[in-house]
N, C-alpha and C positions, 0 to 999 in steps of 0.2 A: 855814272848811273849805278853803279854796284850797291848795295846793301848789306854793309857790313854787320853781325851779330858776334859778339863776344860773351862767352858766357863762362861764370867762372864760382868756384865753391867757397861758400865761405872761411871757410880754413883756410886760407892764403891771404896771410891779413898783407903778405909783402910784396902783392901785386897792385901797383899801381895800376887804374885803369885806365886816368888818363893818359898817361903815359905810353902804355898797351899802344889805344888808339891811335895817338900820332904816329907809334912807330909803324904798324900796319897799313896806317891810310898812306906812311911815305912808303913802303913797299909798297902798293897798288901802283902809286904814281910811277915811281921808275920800273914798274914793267913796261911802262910806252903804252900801257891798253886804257891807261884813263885819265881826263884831265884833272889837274892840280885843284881849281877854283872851285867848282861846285858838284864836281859828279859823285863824288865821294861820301853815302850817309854812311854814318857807323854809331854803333850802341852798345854800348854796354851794360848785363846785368849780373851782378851777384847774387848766386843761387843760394838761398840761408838752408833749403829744406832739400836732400838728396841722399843717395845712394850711391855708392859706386859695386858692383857685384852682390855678394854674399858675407863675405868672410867678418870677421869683427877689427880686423886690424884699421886704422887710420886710413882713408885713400881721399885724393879730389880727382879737379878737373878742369881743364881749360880747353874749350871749345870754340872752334872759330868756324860760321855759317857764311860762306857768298852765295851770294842770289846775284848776277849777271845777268845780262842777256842774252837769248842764246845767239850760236853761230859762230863762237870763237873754237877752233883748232882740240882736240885732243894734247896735243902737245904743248900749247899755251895754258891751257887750264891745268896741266902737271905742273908746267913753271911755277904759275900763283899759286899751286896749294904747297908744293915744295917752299916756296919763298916765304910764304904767313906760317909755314911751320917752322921754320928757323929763325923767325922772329919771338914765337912760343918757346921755343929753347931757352934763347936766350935776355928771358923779358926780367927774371931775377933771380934772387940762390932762394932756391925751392927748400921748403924745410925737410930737415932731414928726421927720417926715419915714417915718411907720408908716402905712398906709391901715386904721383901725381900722371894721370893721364893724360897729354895732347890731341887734339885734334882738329884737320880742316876738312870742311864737306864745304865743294862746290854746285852748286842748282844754278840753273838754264830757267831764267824767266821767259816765258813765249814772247818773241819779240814783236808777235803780230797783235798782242792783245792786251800787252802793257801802255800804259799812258801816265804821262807826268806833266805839271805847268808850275810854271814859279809864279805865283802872288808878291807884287810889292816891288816890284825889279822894276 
């Protein structure tokens, strides 16, 4: 079910995204919280137009959004954001001399008002 958003600046021309993606969607899977075959959407966009602070020096960003449903644990939701950030870590050799920022935000989709159907199955 999760809804994975990857978002990322365009100064990082050596971030693969698809690559990103698979490596994320298989962290989701081996936390045990989500099936392999289809619960997994994930997306990715390159930001061309952004900001990072003030300053005039070089900066990006790599941003990771789950939208879940809620009800899962306090302590599981630390897991998977600790786990999609050590997959951000280590996704490529970040260019040097850019201050590149990480980040994972977890959101609680209402699980009583969410709805999905697959077409074509």
């Amino acid at each position: 079910m999760p809804h994975l958003h990857l978002e990322y600046t365009a100064n990082l021309p050596q971030l693969n995204a698809d690559v990103a993606l698979i490596r994320l969607n298989n962290t989701l899977v081996a936390s045990g919280q989500f099936a392999a075959e289809f619960d997994i959407k994930s997306r990715a966009l390159k930001v061309e137009t952004f900001k990072v602070g003030t300053a005039m020096n070089e900066r990006a960003f790599v941003a990771v959004r789950l939208a879940l449903l809620s009800g899962r644990s306090p302590e599981v939701k630390k897991q998977l954001s600790q786990s999609l950030l050590a997959v951000l870590q280590d996704l490529c050799e970040w260019p040097a001399g850019v201050e590149v920022q990480l980040s994972v935000e977890l959101l609680d989709i209402d699980r009583e008002s969410y709805n999905k159907t697959a077409i074509g199955v």
